[in-house]
C-alpha positions in Angstrom: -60.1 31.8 30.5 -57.0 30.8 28.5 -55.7 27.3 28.0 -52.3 27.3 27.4 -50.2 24.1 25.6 -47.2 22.7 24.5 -46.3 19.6 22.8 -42.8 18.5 22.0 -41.7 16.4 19.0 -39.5 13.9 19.2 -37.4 13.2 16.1 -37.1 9.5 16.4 -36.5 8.6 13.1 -32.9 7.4 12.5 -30.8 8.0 9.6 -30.0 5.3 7.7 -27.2 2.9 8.1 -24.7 3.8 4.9 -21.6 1.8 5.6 -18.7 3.5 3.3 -16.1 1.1 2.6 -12.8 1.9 0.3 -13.1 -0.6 -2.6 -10.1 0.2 -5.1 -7.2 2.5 -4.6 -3.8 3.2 -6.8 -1.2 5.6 -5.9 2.1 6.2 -8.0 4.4 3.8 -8.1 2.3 1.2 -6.8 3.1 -2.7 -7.3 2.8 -6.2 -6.7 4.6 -7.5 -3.2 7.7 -8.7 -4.6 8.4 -5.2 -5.9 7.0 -5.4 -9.1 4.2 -6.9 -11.6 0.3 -5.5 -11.2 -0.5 -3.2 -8.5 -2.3 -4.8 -5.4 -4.0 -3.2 -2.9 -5.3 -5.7 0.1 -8.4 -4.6 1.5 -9.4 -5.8 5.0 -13.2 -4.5 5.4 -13.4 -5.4 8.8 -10.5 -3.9 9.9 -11.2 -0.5 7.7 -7.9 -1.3 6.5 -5.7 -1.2 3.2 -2.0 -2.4 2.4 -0.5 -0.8 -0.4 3.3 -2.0 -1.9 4.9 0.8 -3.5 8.4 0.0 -5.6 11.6 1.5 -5.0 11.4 3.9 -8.0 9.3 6.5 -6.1 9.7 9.0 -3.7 7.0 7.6 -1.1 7.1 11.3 0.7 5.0 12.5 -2.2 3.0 10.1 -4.4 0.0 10.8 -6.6 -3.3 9.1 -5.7 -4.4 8.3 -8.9 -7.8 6.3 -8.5 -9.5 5.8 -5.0 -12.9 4.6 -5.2 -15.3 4.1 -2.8 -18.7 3.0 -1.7 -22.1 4.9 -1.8 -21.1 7.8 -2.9 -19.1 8.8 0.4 -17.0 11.9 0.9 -13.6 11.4 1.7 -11.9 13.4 4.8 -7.8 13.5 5.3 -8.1 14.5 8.6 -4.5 15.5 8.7 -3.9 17.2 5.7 -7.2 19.2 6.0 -8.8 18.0 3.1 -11.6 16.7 1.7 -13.0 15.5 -1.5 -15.1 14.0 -3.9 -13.0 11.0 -5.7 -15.4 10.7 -8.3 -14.5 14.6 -8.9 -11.4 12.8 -9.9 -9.3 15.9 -8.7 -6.7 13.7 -6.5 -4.3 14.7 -3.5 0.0 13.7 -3.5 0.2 12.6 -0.1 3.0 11.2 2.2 2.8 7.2 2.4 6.0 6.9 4.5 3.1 6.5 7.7 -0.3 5.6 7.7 -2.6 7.8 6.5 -6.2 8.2 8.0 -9.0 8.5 5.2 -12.2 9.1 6.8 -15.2 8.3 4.8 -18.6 10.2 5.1 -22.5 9.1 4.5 -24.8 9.4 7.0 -22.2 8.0 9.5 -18.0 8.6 9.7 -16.0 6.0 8.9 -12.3 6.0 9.4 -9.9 3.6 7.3 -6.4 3.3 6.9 -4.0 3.4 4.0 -0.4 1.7 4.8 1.8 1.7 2.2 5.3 -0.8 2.1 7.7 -0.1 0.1 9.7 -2.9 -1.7 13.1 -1.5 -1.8 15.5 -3.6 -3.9 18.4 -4.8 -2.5 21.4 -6.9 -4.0 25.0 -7.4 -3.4 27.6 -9.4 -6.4 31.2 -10.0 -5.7 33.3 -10.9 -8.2 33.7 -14.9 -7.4 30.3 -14.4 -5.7 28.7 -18.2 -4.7 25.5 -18.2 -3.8 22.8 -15.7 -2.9 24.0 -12.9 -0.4 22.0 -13.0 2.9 21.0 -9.4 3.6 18.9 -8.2 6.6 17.7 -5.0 6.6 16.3 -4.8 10.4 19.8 -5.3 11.8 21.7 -3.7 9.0 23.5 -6.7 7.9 25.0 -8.5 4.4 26.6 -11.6 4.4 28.3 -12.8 1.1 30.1 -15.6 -0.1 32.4 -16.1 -2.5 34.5 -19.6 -3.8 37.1 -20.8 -1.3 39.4 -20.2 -4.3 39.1 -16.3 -4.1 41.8 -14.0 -2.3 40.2 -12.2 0.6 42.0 -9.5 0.8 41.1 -8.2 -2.6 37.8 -8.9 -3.9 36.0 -6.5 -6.8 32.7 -6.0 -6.1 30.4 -5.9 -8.9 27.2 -4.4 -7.6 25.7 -3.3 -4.2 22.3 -1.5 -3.9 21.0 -1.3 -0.5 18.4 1.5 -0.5 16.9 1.1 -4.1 17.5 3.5 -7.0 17.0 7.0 -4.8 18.8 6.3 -2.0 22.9 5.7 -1.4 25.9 3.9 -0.3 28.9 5.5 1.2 31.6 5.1 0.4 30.3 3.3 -2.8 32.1 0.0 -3.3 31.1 -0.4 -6.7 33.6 -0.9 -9.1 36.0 -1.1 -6.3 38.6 -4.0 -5.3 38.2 -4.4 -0.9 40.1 -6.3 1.8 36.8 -8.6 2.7 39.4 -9.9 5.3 37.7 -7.6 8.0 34.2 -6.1 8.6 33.5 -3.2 6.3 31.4 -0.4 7.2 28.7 1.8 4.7 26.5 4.3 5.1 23.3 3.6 3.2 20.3 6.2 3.0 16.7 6.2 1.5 15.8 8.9 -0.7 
């Protein structure tokens, strides 16, 4: 007589929970908020989030990630570049910040972050006779300047106007140029 068995095994021990968490990052160009002094980079653990400010002297379509640095050893996945690295390897990826990216960080479990990046695009406007501080709006593509009640209208020089930072330009380029300011004027600005 035979006796036949089986036995199954169930695997119920769990991997450990190793949360991965992006502690430090620094791209190219990277500043403060105002558009310039140290670089900061606001980390929102909770959210798996991270706001970057980037400076107007870079092309945000393709900047360096210098450092990124990240807890317990995780792997790091850019799902939609098709990448993946080690960052203490310290061989780092140029990547387009003009959206978010998605970093995905790998222990035991996935965890996806992501990297937004603002860029602080400096902006200023001086008329010759200027008073005040112009009052420019970029969401409705709008610059209001003053000058003294004393100036002629219909021919003011104007000293300086960047709209779209260092990279990008203003057409026709006022500067250096004497305008009617009588009526509205219309330029065509563009980002690098």
């Amino acid at each position: 007589a035979a006796v036949l068995t089986a036995a199954c095994m169930k695997d119920d021990l769990e991997l450990p929970l190793v949360k991965a968490e992006i502690t430090d990052i620094l791209v190219q160009g990277q500043c403060g908020p105002t558009g310039d002094g140290e670089p900061v980079s606001v980390i929102d653990k909770d959210c798996r989030r991270v706001e970057i400010y980037i400076d107007d002297q870079v092309d945000i379509k393709s900047l360096y990630l210098k450092r990124l640095e990240v807890s317990n050893d995780a792997m790091v996945t850019l799902p939609d570049y098709g990448l993946t690295f080690d960052p203490k390897e310290g061989l780092m990826p140029t990547l387009d910040f003009s959206d978010s990216i998605r970093f995905v960080l790998d222990t035991y479990q996935k965890y996806e972050w992501t990297v937004v990046a603002r860029q602080i695009i400096t902006r200023e406007v001086e008329l010759e006779g200027h008073v005040g501080k112009a009052v420019i709006d970029p969401e409705n593509r709008v610059v209001i300047a003053y000058v003294s009640p004393s100036e002629n209208l219909s021919a003011v020089k104007v000293n300086k106007m960047i709209l779209s930072g260092i990279h990008g330009s203003i057409t026709p380029d006022p500067t250096g140029k004497v305008l009617d300011f009588r009526n509205r004027h219309t330029f065509d600005v563009k980002y690098a």
